[in-house]
C-alpha positions as CSV (number, residue, x, y, z in Angstrom):
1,X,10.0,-15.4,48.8
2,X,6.9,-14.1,47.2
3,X,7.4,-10.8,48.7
4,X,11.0,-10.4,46.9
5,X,9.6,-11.3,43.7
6,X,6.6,-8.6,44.3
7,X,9.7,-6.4,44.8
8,X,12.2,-7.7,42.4
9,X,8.6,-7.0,39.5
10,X,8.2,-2.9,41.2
11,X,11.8,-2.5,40.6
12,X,12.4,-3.7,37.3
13,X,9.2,-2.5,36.2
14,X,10.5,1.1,37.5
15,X,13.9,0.3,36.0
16,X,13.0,0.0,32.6
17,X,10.5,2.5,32.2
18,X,12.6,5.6,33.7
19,X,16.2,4.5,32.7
20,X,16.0,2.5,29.7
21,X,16.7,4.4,26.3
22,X,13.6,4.3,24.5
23,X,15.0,3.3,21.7
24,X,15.2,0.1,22.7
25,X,11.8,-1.1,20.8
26,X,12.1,-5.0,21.9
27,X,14.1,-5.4,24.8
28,X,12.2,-3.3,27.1
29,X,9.6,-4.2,30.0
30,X,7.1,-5.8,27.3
31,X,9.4,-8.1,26.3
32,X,10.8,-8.9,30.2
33,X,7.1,-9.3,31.3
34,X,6.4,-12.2,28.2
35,X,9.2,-14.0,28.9
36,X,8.1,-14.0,32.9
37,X,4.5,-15.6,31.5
38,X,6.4,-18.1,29.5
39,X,8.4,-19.0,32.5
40,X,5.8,-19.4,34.8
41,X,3.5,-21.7,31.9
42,X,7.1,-23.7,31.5
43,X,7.9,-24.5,34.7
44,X,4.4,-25.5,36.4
45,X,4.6,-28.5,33.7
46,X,7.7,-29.5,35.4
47,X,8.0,-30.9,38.7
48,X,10.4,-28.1,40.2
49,X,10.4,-27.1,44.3
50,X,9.2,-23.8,44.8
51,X,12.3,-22.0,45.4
52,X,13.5,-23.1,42.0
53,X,10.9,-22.3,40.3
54,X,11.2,-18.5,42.3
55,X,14.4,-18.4,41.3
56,X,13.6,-18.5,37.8
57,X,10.6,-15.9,38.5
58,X,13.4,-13.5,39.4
59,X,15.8,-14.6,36.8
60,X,13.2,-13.5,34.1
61,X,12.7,-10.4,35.7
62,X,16.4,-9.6,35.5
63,X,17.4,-11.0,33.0
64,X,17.5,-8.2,30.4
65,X,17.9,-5.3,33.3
66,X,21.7,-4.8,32.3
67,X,20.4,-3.2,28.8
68,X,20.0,0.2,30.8
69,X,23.8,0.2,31.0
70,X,24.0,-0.2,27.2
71,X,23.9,-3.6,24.8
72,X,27.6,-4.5,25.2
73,X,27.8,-7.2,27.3
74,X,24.4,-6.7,29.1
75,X,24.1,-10.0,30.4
76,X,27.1,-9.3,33.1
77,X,25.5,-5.7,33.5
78,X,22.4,-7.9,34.3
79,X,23.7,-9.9,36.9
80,X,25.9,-6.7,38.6
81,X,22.3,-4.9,39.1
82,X,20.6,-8.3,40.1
83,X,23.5,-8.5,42.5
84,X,23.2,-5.6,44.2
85,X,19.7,-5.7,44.1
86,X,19.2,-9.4,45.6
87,X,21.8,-8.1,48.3
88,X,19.6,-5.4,49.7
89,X,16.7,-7.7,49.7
90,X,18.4,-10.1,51.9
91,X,18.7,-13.0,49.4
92,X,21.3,-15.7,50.6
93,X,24.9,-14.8,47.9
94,X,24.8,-18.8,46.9
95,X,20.7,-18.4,45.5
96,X,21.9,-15.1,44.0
97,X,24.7,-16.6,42.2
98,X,22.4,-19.2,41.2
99,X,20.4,-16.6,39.5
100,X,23.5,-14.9,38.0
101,X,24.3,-17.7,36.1
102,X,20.8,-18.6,35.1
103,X,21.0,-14.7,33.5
104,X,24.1,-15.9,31.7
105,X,22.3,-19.0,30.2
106,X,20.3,-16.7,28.2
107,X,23.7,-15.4,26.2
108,X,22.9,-16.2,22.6
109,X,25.3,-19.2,22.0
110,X,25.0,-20.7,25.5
111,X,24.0,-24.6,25.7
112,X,21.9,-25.1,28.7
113,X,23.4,-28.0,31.0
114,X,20.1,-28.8,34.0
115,X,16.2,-28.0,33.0
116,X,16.7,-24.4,34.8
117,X,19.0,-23.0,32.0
118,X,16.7,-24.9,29.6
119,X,13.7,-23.1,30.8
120,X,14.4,-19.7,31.0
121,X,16.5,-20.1,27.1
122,X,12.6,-21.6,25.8
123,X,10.9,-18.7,27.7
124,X,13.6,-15.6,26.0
125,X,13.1,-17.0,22.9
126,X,9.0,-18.2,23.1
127,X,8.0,-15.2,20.6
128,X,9.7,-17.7,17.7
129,X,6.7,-19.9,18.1
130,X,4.1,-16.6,18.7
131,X,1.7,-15.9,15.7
132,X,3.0,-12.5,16.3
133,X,6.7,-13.6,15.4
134,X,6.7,-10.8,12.5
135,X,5.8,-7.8,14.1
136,X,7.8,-8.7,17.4
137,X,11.4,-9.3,15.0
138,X,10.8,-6.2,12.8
139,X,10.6,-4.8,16.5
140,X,14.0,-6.0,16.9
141,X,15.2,-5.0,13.3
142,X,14.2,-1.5,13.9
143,X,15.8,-1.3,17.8
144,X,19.4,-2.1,16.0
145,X,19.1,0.5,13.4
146,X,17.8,3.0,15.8
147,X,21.1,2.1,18.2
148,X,23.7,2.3,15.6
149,X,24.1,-1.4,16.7
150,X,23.4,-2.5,12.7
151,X,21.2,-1.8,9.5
152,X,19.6,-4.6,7.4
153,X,17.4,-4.6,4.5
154,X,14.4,-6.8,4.8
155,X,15.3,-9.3,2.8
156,X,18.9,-9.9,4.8
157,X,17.0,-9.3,7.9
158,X,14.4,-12.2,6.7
159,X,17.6,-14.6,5.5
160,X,19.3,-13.9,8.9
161,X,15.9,-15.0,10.5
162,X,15.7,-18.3,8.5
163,X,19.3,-19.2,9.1
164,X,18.6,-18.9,12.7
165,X,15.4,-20.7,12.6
166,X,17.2,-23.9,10.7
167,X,20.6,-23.9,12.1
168,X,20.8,-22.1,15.2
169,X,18.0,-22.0,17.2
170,X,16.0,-25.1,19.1
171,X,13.8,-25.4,21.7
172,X,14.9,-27.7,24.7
173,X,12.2,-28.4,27.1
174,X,9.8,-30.7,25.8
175,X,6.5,-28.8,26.6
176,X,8.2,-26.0,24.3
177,X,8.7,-28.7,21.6
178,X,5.2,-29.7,22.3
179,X,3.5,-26.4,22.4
180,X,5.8,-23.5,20.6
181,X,7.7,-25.5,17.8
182,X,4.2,-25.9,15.7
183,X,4.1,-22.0,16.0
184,X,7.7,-22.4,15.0
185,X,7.6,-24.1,12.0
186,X,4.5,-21.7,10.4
187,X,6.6,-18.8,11.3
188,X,9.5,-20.8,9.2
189,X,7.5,-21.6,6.5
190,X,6.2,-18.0,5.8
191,X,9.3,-16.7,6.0
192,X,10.7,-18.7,2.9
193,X,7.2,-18.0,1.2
194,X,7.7,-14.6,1.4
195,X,11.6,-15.1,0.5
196,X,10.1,-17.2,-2.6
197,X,7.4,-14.5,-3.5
198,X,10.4,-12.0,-3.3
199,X,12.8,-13.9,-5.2
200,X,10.3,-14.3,-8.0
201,X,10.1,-10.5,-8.2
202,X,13.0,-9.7,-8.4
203,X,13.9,-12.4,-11.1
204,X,10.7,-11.0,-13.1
205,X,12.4,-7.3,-12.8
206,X,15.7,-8.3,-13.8
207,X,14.4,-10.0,-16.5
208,X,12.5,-6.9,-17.7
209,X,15.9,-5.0,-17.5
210,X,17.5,-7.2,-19.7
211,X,15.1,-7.6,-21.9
212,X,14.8,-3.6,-22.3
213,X,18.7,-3.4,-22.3
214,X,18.5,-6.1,-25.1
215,X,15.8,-4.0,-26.8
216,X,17.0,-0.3,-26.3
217,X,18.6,0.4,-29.1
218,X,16.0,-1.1,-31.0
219,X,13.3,1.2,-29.3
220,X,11.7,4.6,-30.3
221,X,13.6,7.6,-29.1
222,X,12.3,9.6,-26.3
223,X,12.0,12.6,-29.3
224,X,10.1,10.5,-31.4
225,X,7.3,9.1,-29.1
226,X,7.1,12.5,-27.6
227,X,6.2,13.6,-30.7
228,X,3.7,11.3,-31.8
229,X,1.7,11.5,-28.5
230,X,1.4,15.6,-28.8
231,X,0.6,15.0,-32.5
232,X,-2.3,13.0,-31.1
233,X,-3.2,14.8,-28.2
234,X,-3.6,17.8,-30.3
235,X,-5.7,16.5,-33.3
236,X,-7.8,14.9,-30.1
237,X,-7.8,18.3,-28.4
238,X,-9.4,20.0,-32.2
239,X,-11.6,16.8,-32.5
240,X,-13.0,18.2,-29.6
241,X,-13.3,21.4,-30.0
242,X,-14.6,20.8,-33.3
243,X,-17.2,18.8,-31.9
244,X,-18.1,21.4,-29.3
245,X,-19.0,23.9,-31.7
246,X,-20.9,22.0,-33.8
247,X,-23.0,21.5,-31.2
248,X,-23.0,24.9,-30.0
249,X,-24.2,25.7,-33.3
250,X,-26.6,23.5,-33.3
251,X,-28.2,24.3,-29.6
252,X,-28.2,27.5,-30.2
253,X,-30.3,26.9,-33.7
254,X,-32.7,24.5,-32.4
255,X,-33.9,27.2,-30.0
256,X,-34.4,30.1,-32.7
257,X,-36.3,27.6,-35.0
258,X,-38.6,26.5,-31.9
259,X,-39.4,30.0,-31.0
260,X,-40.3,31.0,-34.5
261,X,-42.3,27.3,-33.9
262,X,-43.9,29.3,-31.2
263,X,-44.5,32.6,-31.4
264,X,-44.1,33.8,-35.2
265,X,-45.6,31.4,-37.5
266,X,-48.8,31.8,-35.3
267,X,-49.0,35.2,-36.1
268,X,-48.9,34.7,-40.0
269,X,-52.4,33.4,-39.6
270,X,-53.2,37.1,-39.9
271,X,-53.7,38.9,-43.7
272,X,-51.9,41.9,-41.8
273,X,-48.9,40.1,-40.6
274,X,-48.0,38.8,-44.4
275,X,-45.0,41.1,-45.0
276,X,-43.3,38.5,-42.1
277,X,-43.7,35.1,-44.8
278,X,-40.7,36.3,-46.2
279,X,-38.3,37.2,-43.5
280,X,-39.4,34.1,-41.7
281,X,-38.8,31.6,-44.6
282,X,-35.3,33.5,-44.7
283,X,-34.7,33.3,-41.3
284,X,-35.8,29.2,-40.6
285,X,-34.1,28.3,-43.9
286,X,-30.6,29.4,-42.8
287,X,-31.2,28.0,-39.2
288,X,-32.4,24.3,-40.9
289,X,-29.4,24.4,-43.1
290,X,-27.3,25.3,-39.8
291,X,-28.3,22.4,-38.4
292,X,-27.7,20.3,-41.1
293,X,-24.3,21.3,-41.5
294,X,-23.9,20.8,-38.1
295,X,-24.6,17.2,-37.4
296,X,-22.7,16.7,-40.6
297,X,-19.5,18.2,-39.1
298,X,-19.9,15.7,-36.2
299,X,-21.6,12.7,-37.7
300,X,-19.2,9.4,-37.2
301,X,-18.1,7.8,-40.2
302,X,-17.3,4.0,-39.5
303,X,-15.3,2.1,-41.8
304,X,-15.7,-1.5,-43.0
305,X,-13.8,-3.2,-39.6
306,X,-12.2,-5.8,-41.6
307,X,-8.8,-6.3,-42.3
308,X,-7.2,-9.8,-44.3
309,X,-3.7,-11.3,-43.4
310,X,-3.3,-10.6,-46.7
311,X,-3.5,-6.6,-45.9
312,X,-1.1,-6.9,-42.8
313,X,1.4,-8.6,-44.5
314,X,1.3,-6.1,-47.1
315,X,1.5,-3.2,-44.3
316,X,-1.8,-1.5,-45.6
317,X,-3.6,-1.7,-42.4
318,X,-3.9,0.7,-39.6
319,X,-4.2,-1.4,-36.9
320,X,-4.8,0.8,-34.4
321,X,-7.8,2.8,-35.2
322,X,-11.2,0.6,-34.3
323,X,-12.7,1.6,-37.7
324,X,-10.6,-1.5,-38.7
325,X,-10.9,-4.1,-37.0
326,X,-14.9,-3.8,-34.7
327,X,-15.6,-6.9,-37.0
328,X,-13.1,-8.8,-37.0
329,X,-12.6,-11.9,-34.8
330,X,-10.0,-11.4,-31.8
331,X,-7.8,-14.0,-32.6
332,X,-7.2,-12.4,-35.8
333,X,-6.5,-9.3,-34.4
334,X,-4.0,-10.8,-31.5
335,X,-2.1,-12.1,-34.3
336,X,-2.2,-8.8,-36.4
337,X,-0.9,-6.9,-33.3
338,X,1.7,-9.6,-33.1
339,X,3.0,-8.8,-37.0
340,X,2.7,-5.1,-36.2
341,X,4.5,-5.1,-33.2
342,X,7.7,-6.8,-34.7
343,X,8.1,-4.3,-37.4
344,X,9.3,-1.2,-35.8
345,X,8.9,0.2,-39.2
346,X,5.1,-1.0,-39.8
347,X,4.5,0.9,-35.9
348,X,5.9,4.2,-37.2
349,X,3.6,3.6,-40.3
350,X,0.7,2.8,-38.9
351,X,1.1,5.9,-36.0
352,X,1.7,8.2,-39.2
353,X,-1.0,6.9,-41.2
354,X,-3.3,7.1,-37.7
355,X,-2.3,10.9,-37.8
356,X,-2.7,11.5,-41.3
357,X,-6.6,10.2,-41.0
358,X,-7.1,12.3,-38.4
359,X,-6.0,15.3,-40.1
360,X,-8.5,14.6,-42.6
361,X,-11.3,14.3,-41.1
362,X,-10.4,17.6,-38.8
363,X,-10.1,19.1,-42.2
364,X,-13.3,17.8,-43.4
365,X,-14.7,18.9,-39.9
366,X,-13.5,22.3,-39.5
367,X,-14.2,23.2,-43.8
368,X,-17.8,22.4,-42.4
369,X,-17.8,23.9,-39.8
370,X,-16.0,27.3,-41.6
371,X,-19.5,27.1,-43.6
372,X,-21.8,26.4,-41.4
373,X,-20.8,29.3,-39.5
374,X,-21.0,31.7,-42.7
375,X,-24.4,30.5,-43.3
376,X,-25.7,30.8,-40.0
377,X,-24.2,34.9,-39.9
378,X,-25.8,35.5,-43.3
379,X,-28.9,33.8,-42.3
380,X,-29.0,36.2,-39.8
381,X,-28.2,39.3,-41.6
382,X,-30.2,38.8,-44.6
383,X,-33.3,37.7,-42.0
384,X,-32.8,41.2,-40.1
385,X,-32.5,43.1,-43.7
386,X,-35.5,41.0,-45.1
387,X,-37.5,42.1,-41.8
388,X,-36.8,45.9,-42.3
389,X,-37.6,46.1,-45.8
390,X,-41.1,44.1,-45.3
391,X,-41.8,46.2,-42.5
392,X,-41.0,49.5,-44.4
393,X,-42.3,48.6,-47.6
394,X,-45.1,46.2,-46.6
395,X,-45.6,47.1,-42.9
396,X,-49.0,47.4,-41.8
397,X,-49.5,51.2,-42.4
398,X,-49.1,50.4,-46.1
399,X,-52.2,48.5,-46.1
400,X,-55.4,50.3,-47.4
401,X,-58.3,49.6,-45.7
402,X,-61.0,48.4,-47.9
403,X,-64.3,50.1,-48.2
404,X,-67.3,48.6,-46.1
């Protein structure tokens, strides 16, 4: 008998890998060759005579063979191939009906009637008490979309599952109950965690769409916030900018007065180099008041940061700039945010007002910078006109040497 099995294993092995449709993600030769291992660990508990327990060996084998004929029915497909098979092997027709109907014991609502049927039904359905339960039944899941066969979502798929866990499905032999039902029961329990954690989710999101249903004609316009955030993305932008050349100005400044530092005012030391005093002064003055004007244009200017209930009730209170509020406690400022948000009208205030400040100080920046620029390109002119004229007027060939 051990030589049939050997045989019955090459052929179904062959069967399934060259003739099933590969579509078929679970029932295919893995799932034929774990329910083969959960036979043989069921039945060597059992006090079974060796040709029973062969006979189950082969039924396990052959079990899901009739799926390369298609799904309908496959359990008669199986035991038409297992037929024909078993008759060229030799195998007696009473054991091979034997192992036709143990094939039709695994049919989903079958009730097994002898510890055979009940054997090979905890063996097809052993992966229920695997700790790899979820992978192996979205196997499933996908193998019936892929067919046609059906489509479920997760979530029906996952209900379907726990139905069947609760209601439908047991496990009959008692080493299964034993060993697998443990396994069982954590697969059970995750899937109504999961069905819980889902649940909650979608309770939280439906929630969220009332509550901005209940809240949408109440809300902003699309126009309005759109407007509001380029308003502030642009002062931001010039803020910027602004800031960039100030500091531009200033870079560029600092160098000039540290090479005058360097290499001019060294030279003064000389009676013959005095027609450069004056162009020099020129020149450094109008770089130091560049400077000035400079960190001026970008020099922060922090407000009190304190606010009163007192101002918030009254509206008078931007709420949102930090200038504000830095001092305040933040319980006090929770419950400002909490007044300001329930006044749509004290929002678009304080967004305007948050806008107007900025203008002002770009204002106050860029009237700055506007000067600091003109100063720095007269600087420069009158600097380069005050060198010429000393140099023409006062140069060093206009000096008379003294008399030794």
């Amino acid at each position: 008998m051990s030589d049939l099995i050997k045989n019955t294993e090459d052929f179904v092995t062959d069967l399934l890998s060259e003739e099933l449709d590969p579509n078929y993600l679970y029932h295919n030769l893995r799932h034929t060759q774990r329910v083969v291992k959960s036979t043989k660990e069921l039945f060597e508990h059992y006090v079974l005579k060796d040709t029973e327990k062969d006979e189950l060996t082969l039924t396990a084998w052959l079990h899901d063979t009739g799926y390369t004929q298609g799904h309908n029915n496959h359990e008669v497909s199986s035991c038409d191939i297992a037929n024909d098979f078993l008759r060229k092997q030799g195998c007696e027709p009473k054991r091979i009906k034997k192992i036709q109907g143990l094939i039709m014991a695994t049919q989903r609502d079958y009730e097994p009637q002898n510890l055979q049927e009940e054997i090979i039904r905890d063996a097809d359905a052993s992966h229920f008490g695997s700790d790899s339960y979820v992978e192996t039944s979205e196997l499933l899941r996908d193998e019936l979309s892929k067919l046609g066969i059906a489509e479920y979502t997760q979530s029906e798929w996952r209900e379907m599952n726990i139905e069947m866990f609760r209601v439908e499905h047991r496990f009959y032999t008692q080493y299964a109950q034993d060993n697998w039902q443990k396994g069982k029961d954590e697969n059970l329990q995750d899937l109504i965690s999961t069905k819980q954690k889902f649940e909650k989710r979608a309770k939280r999101e439906e929630m969220k769409a009332q509550y901005k249903n209940k809240y949408k004609d109440r809300s902003p316009e699309r126009a309005i916030q759109t407007m509001y955030r380029t308003s502030m993305r642009n002062h931001l932008k010039l803020s910027d900018i602004a800031d960039t050349k100030a500091n531009i100005l200033l870079s560029v400044n600092a160098i000039i007065i540290s090479l005058v530092l360097a290499n001019l005012i060294p030279k003064l030391d000389n009676p013959s180099n005095d027609y450069l005093i004056y162009p020099a002064a020129i020149f450094v003055l109008f770089s130091i008041t560049s400077m000035i004007m400079s960190v001026a244009a970008t020099r922060p200017n922090v407000t009190g940061g304190e606010f009163t209930k007192e101002d918030v009730k009254a509206k008078k209170v931007n709420l949102i700039f930090f200038g504000n509020f830095h001092k305040m406690k933040v319980e006090d400022y929770e419950w400002a945010m909490q007044e300001l948000v329930k006044d749509q009208g004290y929002i678009y205030d304080t967004m305007s007002k948050d806008l107007y400040y900025l203008g002002v100080v770009l204002n106050r920046k860029y009237a700055l910078l506007r000067w600091t620029y003109s100063i720095f390109m007269i600087g420069m002119v009158l600097s380069v006109i005050a060198f010429f004229v000393a140099l023409k007027f006062y140069g060093p060939e206009r000096i008379i040497d003294l008399p030794t």
